[in-house]
C-alpha positions in Angstrom: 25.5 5.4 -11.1 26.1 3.1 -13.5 25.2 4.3 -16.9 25.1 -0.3 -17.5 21.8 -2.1 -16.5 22.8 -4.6 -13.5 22.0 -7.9 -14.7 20.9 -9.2 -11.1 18.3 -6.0 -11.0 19.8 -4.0 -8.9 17.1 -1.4 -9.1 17.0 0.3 -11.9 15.1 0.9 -15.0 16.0 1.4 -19.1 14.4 3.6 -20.8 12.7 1.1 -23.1 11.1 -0.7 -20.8 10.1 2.0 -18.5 8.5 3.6 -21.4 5.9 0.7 -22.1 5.4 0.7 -18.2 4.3 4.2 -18.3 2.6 4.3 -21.5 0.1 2.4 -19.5 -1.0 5.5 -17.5 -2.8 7.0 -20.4 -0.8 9.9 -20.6 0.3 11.6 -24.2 3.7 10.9 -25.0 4.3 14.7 -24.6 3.6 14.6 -21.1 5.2 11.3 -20.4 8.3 12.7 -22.4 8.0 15.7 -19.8 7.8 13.2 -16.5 10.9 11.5 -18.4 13.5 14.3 -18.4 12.4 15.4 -15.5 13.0 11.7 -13.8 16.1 11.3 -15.4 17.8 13.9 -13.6 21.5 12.7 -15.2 20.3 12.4 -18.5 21.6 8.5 -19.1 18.8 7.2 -19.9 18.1 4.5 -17.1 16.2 5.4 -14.0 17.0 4.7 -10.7 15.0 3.2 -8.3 14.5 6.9 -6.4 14.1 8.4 -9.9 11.4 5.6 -11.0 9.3 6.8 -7.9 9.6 10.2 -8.6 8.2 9.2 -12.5 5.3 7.6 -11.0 4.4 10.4 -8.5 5.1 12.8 -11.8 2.7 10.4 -13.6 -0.1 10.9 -10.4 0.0 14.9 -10.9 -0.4 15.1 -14.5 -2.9 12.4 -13.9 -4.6 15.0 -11.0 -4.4 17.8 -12.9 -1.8 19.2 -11.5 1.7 20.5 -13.6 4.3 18.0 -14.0 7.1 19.8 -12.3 9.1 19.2 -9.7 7.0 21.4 -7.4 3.9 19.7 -7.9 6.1 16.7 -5.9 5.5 18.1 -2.1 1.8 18.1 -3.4 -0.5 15.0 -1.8 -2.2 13.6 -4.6 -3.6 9.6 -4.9 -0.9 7.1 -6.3 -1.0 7.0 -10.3 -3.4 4.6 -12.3 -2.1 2.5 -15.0 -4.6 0.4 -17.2 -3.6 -2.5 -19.4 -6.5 -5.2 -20.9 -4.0 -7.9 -21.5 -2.3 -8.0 -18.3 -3.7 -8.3 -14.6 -1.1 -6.8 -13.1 -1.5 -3.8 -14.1 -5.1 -3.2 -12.9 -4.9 -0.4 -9.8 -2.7 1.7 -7.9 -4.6 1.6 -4.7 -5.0 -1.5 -2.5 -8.9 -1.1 -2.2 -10.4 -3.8 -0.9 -13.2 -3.3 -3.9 -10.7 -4.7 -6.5 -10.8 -8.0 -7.8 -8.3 -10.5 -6.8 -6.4 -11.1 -10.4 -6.1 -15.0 -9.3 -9.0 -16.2 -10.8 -11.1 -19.1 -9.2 -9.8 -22.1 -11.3 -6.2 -21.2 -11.3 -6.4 -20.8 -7.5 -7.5 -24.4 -7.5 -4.3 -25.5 -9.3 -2.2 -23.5 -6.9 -3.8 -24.9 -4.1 -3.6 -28.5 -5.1 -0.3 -27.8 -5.9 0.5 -26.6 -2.6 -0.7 -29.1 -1.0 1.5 -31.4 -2.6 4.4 -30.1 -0.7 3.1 -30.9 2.8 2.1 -27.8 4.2 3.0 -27.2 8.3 0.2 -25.5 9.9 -1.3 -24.2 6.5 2.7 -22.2 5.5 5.2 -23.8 3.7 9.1 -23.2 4.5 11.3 -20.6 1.7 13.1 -24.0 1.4 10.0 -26.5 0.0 8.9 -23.6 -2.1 12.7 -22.7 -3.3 12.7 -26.0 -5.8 9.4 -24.9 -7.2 10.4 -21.4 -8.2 13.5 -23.0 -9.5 11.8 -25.6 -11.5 10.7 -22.9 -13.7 14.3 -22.1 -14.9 13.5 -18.2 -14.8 16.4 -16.1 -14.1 17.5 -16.2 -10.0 16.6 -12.6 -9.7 13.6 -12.6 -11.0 12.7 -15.8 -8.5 14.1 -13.5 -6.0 11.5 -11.1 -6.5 8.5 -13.5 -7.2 9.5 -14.8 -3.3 9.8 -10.9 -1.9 6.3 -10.0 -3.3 4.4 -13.0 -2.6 5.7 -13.1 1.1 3.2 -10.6 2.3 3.7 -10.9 5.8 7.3 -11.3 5.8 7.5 -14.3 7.7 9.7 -16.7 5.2 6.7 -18.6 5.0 3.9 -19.1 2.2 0.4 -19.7 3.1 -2.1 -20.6 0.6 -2.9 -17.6 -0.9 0.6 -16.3 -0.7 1.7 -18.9 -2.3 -0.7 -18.7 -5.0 0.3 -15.1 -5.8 3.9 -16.4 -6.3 2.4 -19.2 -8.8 0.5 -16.4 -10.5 3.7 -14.4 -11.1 5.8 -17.0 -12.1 3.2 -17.9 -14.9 3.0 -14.3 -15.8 7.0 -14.0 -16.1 6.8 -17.7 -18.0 4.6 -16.1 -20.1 6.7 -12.9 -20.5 5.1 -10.7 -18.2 7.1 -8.5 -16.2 7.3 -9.3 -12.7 6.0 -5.8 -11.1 8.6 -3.9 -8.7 5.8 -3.7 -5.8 3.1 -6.1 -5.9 -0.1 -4.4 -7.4 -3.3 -4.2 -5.4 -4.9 -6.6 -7.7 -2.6 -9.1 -6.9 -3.2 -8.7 -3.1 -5.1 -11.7 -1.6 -8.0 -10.2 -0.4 -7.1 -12.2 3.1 -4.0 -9.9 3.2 -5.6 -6.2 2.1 -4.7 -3.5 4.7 -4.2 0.2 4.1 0.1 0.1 5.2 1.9 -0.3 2.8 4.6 -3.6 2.9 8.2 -2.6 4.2 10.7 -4.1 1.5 13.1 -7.2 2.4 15.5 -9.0 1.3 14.9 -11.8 -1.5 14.8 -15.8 -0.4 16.4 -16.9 -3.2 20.2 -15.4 -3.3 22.1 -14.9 -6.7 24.9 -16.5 -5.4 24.7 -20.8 -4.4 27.3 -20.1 -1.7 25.7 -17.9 0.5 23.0 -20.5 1.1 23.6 -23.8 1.7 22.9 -26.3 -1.5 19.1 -27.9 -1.8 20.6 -30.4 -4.7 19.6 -33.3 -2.5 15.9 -32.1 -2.8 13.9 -34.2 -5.3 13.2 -32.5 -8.3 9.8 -30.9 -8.4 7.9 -31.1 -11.7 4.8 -29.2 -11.4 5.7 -26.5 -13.6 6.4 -28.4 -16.4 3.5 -29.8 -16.4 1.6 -29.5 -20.0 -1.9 -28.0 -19.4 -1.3 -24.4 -19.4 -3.3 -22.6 -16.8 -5.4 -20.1 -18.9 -7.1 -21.7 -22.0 
């Protein structure tokens, strides 16, 4: 691998910032030091995708009791907890349907006035009348890419309303620095959407280069995230 961090995420993780992610678990940084070497199985300080799952299933065990080794992986233990009071993201690891939606009421309201602003069909809106939107924001195409992969629960290249509302809610959170999470955390599942499956990955909407879709410039530009009022007061 490549010891440089892909600029258009190609999955993988630095050090740095998968250290705040994990520090989240509540684990001592002796453990979490432990669940790093262990991880980082070439020693270049950035995780791979593969490796980043086997931190997190680390994280579970010592979480569980168990020894944070690399026998303990084969071992069937629930997925690890992470708590953070200043970001709803962040708030469970299982998609129990007892968990709050983290889209609270009011905001939902903007979303969905904002959604239906852009002429809805059938109550889902196309990847390419949401596609200005996320783009309007000026975040960086990759991230976009993977606001668009986690709020299209279904997979069908359509937004409904409260699809489309997650994908508000993360954009605001990135806007706002937040990182965009890797898998979309069970807080952030419309309670409409909650099953026990878990979501197969897919490819993003938005591609991080213009030519391999054709060009949306003759789409009016859409202003409603630059609008003043900030969501949360």
């Amino acid at each position: 691998f490549s010891p440089q961090v892909d600029s258009a995420n190609a999955g993988r993780v630095l050090a740095s910032d998968a250290a705040v992610f994990l520090k989240k678990s509540g684990l001592t940084d002796l453990v979490l030091g432990k669940i790093w070497d262990l991880a980082d199985t070439d020693g270049k300080g950035i995780l791979s995708k593969q490796e980043f799952f086997v931190a997190l299933r680390l994280v579970a065990c010592a979480q569980n009791g168990l020894d944070v080794s690399l026998s303990s992986l084969n071992l069937p233990v629930p997925p690890p907890r992470f708590t953070d009071t200043n970001s709803p993201l962040l708030l469970s690891g299982t998609a129990s349907s007892d968990v709050p939606w983290a889209v609270k009421l009011e905001d939902k309201a903007k979303y969905d006035a904002i959604f239906d602003s852009l002429n809805p069909v059938n109550g889902l809106l196309s990847g390419d009348k949401v596609k200005p939107v996320l783009l309007n924001s000026k975040l960086p195409v990759d991230i976009l890419g993977r606001v668009w992969e986690l709020s299209d629960i279904d997979r069908d290249g359509m937004l409904d309303r409260d699809e489309f509302a997650v994908a508000m809610f993360l954009v605001y959170c990135a806007l706002e620095k937040e990182p965009v999470p890797m898998s979309l955390p069970a807080a952030l599942v419309p309670p409409s959407k909650r099953k026990p499956v878990s979501i197969p990955g897919t490819m993003p909407l938005i591609p991080s280069s213009a030519s391999t879709k054709e060009s949306h410039q003759s789409l009016p530009p859409v202003g409603i995230l630059a609008a003043k009022t900030p969501l949360t007061q």
